[in-house]
FISETOR-576305 format. One record per residue (C-alpha): residue number from 1; residue in one letter; x, y, z. Coordinates in steps of 0.05 Angstrom, whole numbers, always signed. Layout:
N
- NUM, A, X, Y, Z $
...
//
This chain:
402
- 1, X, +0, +0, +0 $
- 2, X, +32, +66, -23 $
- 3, X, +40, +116, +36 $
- 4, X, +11, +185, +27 $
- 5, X, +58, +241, +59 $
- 6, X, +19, +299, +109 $
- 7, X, +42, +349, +57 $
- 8, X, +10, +320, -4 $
- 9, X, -56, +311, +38 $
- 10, X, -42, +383, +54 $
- 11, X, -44, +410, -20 $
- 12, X, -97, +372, -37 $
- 13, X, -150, +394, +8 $
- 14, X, -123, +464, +6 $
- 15, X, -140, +453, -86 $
- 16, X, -208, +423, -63 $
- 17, X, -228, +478, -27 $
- 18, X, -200, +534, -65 $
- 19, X, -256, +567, -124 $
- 20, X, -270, +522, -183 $
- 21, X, -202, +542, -233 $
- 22, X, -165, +581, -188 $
- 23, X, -116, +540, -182 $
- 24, X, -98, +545, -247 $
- 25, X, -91, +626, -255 $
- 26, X, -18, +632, -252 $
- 27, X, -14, +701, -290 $
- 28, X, -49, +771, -256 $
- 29, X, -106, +789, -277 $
- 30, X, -105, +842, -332 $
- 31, X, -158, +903, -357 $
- 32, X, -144, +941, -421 $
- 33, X, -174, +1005, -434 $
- 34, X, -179, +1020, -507 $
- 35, X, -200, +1090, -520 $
- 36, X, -201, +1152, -555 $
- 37, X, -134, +1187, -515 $
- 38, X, -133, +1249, -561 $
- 39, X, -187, +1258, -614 $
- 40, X, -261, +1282, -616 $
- 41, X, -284, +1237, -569 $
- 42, X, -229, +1241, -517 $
- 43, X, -264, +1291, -472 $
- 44, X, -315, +1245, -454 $
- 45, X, -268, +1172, -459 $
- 46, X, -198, +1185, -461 $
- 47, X, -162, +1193, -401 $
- 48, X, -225, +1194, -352 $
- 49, X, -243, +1128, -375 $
- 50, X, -170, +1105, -350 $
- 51, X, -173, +1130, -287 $
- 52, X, -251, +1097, -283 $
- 53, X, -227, +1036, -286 $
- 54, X, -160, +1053, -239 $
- 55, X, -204, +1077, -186 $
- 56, X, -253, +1018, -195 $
- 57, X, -187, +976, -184 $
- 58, X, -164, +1006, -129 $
- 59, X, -227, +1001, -96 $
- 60, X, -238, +933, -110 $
- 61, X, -173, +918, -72 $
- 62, X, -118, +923, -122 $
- 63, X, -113, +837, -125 $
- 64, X, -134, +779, -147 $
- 65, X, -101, +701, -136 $
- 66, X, -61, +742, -94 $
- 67, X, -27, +786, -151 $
- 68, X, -40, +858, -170 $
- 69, X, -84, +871, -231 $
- 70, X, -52, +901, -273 $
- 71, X, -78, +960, -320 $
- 72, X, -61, +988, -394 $
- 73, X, -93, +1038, -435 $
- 74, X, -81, +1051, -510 $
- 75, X, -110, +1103, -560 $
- 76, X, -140, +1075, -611 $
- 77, X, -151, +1142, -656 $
- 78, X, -217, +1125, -674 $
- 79, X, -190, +1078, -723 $
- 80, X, -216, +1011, -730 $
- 81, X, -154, +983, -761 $
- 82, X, -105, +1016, -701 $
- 83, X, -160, +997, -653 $
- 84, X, -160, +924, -674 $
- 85, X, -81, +917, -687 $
- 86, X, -79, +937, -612 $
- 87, X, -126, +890, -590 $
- 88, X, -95, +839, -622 $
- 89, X, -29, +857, -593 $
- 90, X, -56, +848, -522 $
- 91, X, -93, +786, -525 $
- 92, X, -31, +755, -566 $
- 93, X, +19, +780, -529 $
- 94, X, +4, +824, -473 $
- 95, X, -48, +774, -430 $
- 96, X, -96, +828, -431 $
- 97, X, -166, +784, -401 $
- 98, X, -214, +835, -415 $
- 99, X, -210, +903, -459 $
- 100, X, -256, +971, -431 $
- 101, X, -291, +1018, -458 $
- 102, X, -276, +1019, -531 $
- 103, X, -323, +1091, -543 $
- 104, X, -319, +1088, -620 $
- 105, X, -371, +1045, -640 $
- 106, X, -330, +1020, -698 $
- 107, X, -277, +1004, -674 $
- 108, X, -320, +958, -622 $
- 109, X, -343, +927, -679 $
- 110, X, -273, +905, -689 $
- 111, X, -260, +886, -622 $
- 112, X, -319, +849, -613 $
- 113, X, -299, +806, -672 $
- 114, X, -228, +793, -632 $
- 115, X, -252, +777, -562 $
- 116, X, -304, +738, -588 $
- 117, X, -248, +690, -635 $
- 118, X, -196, +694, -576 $
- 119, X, -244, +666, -518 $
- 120, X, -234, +745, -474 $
- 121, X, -284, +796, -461 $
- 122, X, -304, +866, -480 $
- 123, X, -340, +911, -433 $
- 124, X, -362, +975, -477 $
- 125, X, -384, +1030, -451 $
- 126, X, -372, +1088, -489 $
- 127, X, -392, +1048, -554 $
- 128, X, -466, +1061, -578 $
- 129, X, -486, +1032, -633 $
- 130, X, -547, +993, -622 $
- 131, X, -519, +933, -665 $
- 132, X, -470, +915, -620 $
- 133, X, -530, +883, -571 $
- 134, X, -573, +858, -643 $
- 135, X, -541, +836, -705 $
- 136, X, -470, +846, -674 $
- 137, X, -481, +820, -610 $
- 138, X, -431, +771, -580 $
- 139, X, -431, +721, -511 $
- 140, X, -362, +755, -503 $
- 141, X, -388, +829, -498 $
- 142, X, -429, +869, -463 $
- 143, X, -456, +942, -468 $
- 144, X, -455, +975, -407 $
- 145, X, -481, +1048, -417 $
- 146, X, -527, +1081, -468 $
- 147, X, -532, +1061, -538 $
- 148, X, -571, +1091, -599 $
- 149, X, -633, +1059, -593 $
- 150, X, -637, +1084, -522 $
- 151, X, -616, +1157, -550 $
- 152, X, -669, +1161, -599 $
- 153, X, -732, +1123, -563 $
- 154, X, -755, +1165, -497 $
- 155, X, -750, +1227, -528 $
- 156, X, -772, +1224, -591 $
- 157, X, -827, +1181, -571 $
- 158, X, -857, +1235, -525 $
- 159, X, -842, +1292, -580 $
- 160, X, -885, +1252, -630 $
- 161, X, -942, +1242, -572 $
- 162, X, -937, +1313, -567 $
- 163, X, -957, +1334, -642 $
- 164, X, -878, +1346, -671 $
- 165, X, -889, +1296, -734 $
- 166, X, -840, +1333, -780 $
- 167, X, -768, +1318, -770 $
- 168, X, -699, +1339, -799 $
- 169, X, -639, +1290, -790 $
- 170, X, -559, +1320, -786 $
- 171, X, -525, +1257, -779 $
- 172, X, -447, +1248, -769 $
- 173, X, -432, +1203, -818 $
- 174, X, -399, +1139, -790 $
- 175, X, -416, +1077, -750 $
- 176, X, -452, +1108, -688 $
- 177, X, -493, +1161, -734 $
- 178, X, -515, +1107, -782 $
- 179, X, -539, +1072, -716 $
- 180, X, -571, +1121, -697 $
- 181, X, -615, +1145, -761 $
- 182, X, -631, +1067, -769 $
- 183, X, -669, +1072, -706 $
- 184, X, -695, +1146, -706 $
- 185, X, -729, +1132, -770 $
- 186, X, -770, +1065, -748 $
- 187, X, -786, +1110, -683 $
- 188, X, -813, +1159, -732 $
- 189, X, -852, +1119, -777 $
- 190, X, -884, +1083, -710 $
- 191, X, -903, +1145, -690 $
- 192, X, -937, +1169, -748 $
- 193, X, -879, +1220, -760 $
- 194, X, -847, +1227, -817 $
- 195, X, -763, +1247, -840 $
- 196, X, -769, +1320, -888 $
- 197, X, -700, +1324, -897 $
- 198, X, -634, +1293, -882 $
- 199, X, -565, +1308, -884 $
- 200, X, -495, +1267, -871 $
- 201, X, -436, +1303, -858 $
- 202, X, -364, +1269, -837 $
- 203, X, -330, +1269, -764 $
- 204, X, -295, +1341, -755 $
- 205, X, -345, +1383, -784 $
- 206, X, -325, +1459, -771 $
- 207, X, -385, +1488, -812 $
- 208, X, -458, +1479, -811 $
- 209, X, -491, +1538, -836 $
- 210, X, -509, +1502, -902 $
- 211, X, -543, +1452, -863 $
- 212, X, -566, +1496, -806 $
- 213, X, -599, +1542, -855 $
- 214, X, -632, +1472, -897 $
- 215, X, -660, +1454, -833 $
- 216, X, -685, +1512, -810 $
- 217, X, -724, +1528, -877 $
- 218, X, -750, +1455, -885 $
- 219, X, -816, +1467, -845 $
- 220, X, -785, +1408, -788 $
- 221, X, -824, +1407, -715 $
- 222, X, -751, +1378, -688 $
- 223, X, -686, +1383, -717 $
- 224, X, -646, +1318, -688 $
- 225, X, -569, +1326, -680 $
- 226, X, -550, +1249, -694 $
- 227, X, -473, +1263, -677 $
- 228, X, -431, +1264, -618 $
- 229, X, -373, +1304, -573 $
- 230, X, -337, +1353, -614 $
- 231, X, -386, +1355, -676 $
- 232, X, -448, +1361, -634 $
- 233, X, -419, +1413, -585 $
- 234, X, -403, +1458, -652 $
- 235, X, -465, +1441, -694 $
- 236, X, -518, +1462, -630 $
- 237, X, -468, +1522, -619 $
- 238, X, -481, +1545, -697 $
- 239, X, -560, +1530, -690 $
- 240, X, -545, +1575, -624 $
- 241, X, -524, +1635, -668 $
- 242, X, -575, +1617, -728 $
- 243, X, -629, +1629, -669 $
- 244, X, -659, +1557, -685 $
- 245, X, -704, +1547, -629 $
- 246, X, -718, +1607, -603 $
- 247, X, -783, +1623, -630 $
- 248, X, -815, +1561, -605 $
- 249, X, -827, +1527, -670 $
- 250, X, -777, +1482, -676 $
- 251, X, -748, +1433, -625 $
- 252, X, -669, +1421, -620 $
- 253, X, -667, +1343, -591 $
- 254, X, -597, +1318, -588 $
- 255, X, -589, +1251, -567 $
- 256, X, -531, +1237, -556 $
- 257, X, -518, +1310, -514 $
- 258, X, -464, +1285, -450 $
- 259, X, -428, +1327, -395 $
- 260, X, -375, +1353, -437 $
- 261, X, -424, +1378, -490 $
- 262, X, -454, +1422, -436 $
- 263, X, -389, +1439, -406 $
- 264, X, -367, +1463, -467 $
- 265, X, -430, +1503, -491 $
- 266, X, -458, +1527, -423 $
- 267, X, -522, +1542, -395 $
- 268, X, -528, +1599, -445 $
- 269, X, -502, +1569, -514 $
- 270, X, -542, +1503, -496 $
- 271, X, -604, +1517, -462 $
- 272, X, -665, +1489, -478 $
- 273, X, -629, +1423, -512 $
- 274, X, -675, +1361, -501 $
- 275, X, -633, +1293, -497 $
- 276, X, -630, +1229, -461 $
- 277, X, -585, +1196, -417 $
- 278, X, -566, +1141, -363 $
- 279, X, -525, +1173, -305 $
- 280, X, -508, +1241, -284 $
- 281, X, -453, +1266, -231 $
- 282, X, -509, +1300, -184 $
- 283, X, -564, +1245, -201 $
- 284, X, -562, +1224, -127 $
- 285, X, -519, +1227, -61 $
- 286, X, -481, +1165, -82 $
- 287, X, -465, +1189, -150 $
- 288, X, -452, +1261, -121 $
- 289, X, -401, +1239, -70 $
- 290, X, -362, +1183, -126 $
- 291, X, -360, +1246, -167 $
- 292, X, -327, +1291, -122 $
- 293, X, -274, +1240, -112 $
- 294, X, -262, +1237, -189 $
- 295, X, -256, +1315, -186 $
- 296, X, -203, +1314, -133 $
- 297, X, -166, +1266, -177 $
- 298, X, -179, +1296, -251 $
- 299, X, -201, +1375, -243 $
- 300, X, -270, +1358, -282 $
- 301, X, -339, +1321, -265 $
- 302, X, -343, +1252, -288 $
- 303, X, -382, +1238, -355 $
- 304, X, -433, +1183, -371 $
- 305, X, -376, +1137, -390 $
- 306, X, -324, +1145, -340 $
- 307, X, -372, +1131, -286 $
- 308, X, -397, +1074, -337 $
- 309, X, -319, +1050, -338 $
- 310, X, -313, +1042, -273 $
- 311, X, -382, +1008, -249 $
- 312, X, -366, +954, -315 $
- 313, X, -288, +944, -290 $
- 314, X, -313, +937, -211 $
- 315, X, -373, +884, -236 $
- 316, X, -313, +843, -273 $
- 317, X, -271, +843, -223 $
- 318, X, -317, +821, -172 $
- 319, X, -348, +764, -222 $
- 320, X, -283, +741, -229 $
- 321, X, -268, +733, -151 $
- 322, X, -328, +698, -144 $
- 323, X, -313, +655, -200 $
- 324, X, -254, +635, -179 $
- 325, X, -218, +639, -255 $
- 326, X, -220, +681, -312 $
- 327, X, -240, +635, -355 $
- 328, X, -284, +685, -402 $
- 329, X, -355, +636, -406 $
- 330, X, -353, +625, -329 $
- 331, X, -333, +701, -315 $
- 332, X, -391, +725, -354 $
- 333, X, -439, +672, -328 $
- 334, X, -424, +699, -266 $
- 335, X, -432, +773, -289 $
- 336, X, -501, +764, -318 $
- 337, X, -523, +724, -251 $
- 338, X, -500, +774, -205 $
- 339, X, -542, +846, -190 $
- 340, X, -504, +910, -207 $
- 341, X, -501, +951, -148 $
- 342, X, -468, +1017, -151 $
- 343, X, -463, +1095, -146 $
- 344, X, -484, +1085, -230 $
- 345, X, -539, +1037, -230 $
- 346, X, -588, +1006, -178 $
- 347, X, -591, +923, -177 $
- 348, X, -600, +924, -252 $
- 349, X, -593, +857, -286 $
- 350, X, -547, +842, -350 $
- 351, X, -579, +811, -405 $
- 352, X, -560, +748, -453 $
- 353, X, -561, +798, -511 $
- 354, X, -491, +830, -474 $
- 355, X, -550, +891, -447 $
- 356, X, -540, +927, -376 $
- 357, X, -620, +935, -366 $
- 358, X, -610, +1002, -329 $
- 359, X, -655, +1065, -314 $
- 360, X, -652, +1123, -365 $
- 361, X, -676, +1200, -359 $
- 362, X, -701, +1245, -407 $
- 363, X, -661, +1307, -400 $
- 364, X, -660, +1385, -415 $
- 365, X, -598, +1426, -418 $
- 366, X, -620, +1492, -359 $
- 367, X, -613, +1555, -372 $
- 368, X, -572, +1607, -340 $
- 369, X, -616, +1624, -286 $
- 370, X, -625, +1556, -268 $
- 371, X, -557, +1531, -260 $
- 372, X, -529, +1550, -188 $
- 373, X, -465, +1516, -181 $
- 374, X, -410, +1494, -233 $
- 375, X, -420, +1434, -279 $
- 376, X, -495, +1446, -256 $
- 377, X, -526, +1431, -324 $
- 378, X, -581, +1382, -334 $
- 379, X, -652, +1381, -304 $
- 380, X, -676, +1322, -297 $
- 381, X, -741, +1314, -330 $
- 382, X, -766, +1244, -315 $
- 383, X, -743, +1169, -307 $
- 384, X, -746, +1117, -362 $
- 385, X, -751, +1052, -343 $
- 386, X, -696, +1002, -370 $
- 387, X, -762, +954, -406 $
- 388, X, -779, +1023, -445 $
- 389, X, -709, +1051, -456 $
- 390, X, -676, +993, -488 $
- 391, X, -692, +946, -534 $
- 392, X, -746, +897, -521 $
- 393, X, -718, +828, -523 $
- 394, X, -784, +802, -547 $
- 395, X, -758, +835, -616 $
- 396, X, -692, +777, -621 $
- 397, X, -653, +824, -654 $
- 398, X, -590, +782, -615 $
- 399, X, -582, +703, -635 $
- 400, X, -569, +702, -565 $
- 401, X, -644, +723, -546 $
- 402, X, -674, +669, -594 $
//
């Protein structure tokens, strides 16, 4: 009869009780931020969305399997090609487990294609196109923030209740605009509305008057800004000085309209601006006080995705300690089984499609009399719930749904 030694009974009942594959993580675990560092989109990604998902880190503990987790960032220039050869680069040879934000909807695209052919995962935040949870949905991703069929429901929805039926489309003319008009005009046509004009124009626009002055001559109840950041900020700035809106007859509705959009315009430049959204720094105490801290630590209030960052990298993390690996299928299990619970969302669910099933708000940009403190911008108009914001999953539009 072969002898066992104390020590070898020793490691085995420490394996048998440790988390189903954590004995086998020998490497840290490791979160890539891929993001828009210093282009259009940067003010509301870039470097905030970094330091999201370092805070998140540090507040999660700093380890895992008793190593640090380690944390990268890239800029991926808003190009899907530099996005993806990145990507590529850090699951082939960096170890990266899971890659953040992304922003640029194409280049998620991309990256979804990667993660999903390299067994990792992709939490996008910044990202919105709508395909990304529908035709381009993935059981490697998930969408943790808005997206363009959240940006173009609530509102218009309620406009078109209201009696606005004529519409005018500027659209930024790449992956997350196309999204966007895609949904806005199936909204429209639902809601007995109907498109009078429409007009594409390419990311880093510096003039509208030519379409300014098209829309405001085409006889349009709302003028939708389908664009984002740096394009939107200077094409509601323009309608500003072209006095669109101010008689009362036309509605400006930009749906995609985020903290630095109003930082940059002001109460005065951008009052009046109808949008949606999902968060905002002085939504609540909780997301009042997590803001502050990101102040002290980056001189600006938090936008929708940096906040978004960080509650996506803290939900990881803690699927992955309870877990016990990081292999991707049982990490993500794990993700869509536990509650988010947060300063950003409140015990919402994740969805097979890769959908955070969060609260959303319909939104209006105050006016300078209204706002009292700094970076006091949006009033609140009312809470959407996540059944009526999102997608209904009785539409399939995912595989994963059917």
């Amino acid at each position: 009869m072969r002898l066992v030694r104390p020590a070898a009974i020793l490691i085995a009942a420490l394996l048998a009780a440790a988390p189903a594959g954590a004995e086998t993580e020998t490497a840290a675990v490791k979160v890539g931020v891929l993001t828009d560092m210093s282009g259009i989109l940067a003010s509301g990604l870039g470097p905030g969305s970094v330091d999201g998902a370092r805070m998140a880190i540090e507040d999660f503990g700093g380890t895992l399997f008793g190593k640090p987790i380690e944390l990268v960032f890239a800029d991926h220039q808003n190009k899907p090609d530099i996005g993806s050869t990145l990507a590529r680069r850090w699951l082939d040879e960096g170890g990266v487990d899971v890659i953040a934000d992304v922003g640029n909807s194409a280049v998620a695209l991309a990256v979804r294609e990667l993660v999903q052919s390299k067994d990792r995962l992709a939490l996008f935040v910044g990202a919105s196109s709508s395909a990304l949870t529908a035709a381009s949905c993935s059981p490697n991703t998930v969408q943790w923030s808005h997206d363009s069929y959240m940006f173009v429901k609530a509102v218009p929805t309620r406009l078109l209740a209201e009696g606005k039926k004529k519409w005018f489309l500027i659209i930024q003319d790449w992956a997350f605009g196309h999204a966007m008009q895609a949904d806005i005009t199936r909204v429209i046509a639902d809601g007995g509305g109907e498109i009078v004009g429409s007009v594409r124009h390419p990311p880093g626009t510096m003039d509208f008057s030519s379409i300014l002055l098209q829309a405001q001559g085409s006889g349009a109840d709302v003028i939708a800004f389908l664009s984002a950041i740096q394009d939107l900020s200077t094409s509601i700035k323009q309608a500003h000085e072209y006095n669109l809106g101010k008689d009362g007859k036309q509605t400006l509705f930009a749906p995609a309209f985020l903290l630095p959009d109003a930082r940059g315009l002001g109460p005065e430049a951008g009052q009046g601006i109808i949008f949606s959204t999902v968060w905002y720094w002085n939504l609540n105490p909780e997301a009042r006080a997590w803001s502050q801290r990101f102040f002290a630590r980056n001189k600006v209030m938090p936008a929708e995705a940096h906040a978004g960052t960080y509650s996506a990298v803290l939900h990881y993390l803690k699927a992955v300690q309870a877990a016990g690996t990081k292999k991707a299928d049982v990490v993500m299990a794990k993700m869509r089984e536990m509650p988010v619970k947060d300063f950003y969302t409140d015990n919402a669910k994740l969805r097979a499609d890769g959908r955070l099933m969060r609260a959303a708000y319909v939104a209006r940009m105050k006016t300078p009399a209204e706002s009292k403190e700094p970076w006091d911008y949006y009033q609140i108009l009312s809470e959407i719930p996540a059944e009526q914001a999102f997608r209904p999953a009785s539409e399939k539009a995912c595989p994963l749904l059917k």
